[in-house]
C-alpha positions, 0 to 999 in steps of 0.5 A: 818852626821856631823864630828867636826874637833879636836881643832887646837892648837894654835900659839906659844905665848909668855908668862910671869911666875908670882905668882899669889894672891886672885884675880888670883884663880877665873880664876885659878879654871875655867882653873883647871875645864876645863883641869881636866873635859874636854867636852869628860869627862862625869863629864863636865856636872857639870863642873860650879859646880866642879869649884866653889868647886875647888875655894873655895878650893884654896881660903880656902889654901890660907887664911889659909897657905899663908906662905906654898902654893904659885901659880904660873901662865902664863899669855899671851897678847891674843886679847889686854888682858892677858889670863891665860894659865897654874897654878901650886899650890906649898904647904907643905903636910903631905905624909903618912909614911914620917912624916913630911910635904914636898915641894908638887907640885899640880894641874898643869894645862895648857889650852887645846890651849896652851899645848905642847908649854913648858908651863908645864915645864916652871911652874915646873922649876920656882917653882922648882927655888923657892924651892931650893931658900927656901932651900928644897932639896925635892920636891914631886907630884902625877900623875894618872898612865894613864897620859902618858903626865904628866909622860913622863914630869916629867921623862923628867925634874928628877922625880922618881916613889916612890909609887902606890896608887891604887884606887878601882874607880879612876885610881891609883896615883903615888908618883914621888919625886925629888931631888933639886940641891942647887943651883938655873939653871942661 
């Protein structure tokens, strides 16, 4: 009998926080595809698959609201090249019953190696500069309630549960919100 050792984190990198363009959303949805169907998660199995319809999703927003989605990336020198460590998606959404669309924050991710090294947070505090230099006062994202991590982040950084979504297959979503100061942290 064999027993595999948990993956070792990796040291502490340093890293650079960048907007990403068209040529960036490849590398965005294989790291989207690796952190959200991880090898533990039985959809892993169509991993390449699930990846080339997130692509073509980030590709079809960019194309058609490049004025309203924006991505957000942590590029790192790893091995004499720059590895994408984290991406976070900042869009405007319809949410139901608030009529108008809002500052959205989605697909948050950073790469498995790399967490716990304020990657997450990084990203959520630079898109949320560039919100408030937009003007929003707003900003809002779901989290699956079963993400511990994810929520004890959000909280940690201002957020505030405004709704459940239950789901009959899928674990509920929540809808956390939080609102801007004005002006922008020095």
């Amino acid at each position: 009998m064999t027993c595999t050792e948990p993956p070792q984190k990796l040291p502490r990198v340093a890293y650079s926080i960048q907007r990403a363009n068209l040529e960036h959303l490849s590398s965005i949805a294989e790291l989207i595809a690796l952190c959200f169907y991880p090898p533990e998660h039985w959809l892993h199995w169509f991993r390449r698959l699930l990846q080339l319809g997130i692509y073509n999703d980030l590709c079809l927003r960019y194309h058609h609201s490049i004025e309203h989605s924006i991505y957000f990336m942590v590029l790192a020198p790893i091995q004499d090249r720059l590895k994408l460590l984290g991406s976070l998606e900042v869009s405007q959404r319809l949410l139901p019953g608030r009529g108008k669309s809002h500052p959205y924050l989605s697909n948050l991710a950073v790469h498995p190696d790399y967490r716990r090294q304020g990657i997450g947070r990084a990203l959520l505090l630079a898109a949320e500069d560039w919100l408030k230099e937009q003007r929003c006062d707003r900003v809002y994202l779901h989290v699956l309630a079963m993400n511990h991590p994810a929520r004890f982040l959000y909280h940690q950084l201002g957020y505030s549960q405004e709704s459940t979504i239950p789901a009959w297959f899928f674990p509920d979503k929540l809808l956390l919100s939080k609102f801007l100061r004005s002006s922008p942290r020095s």
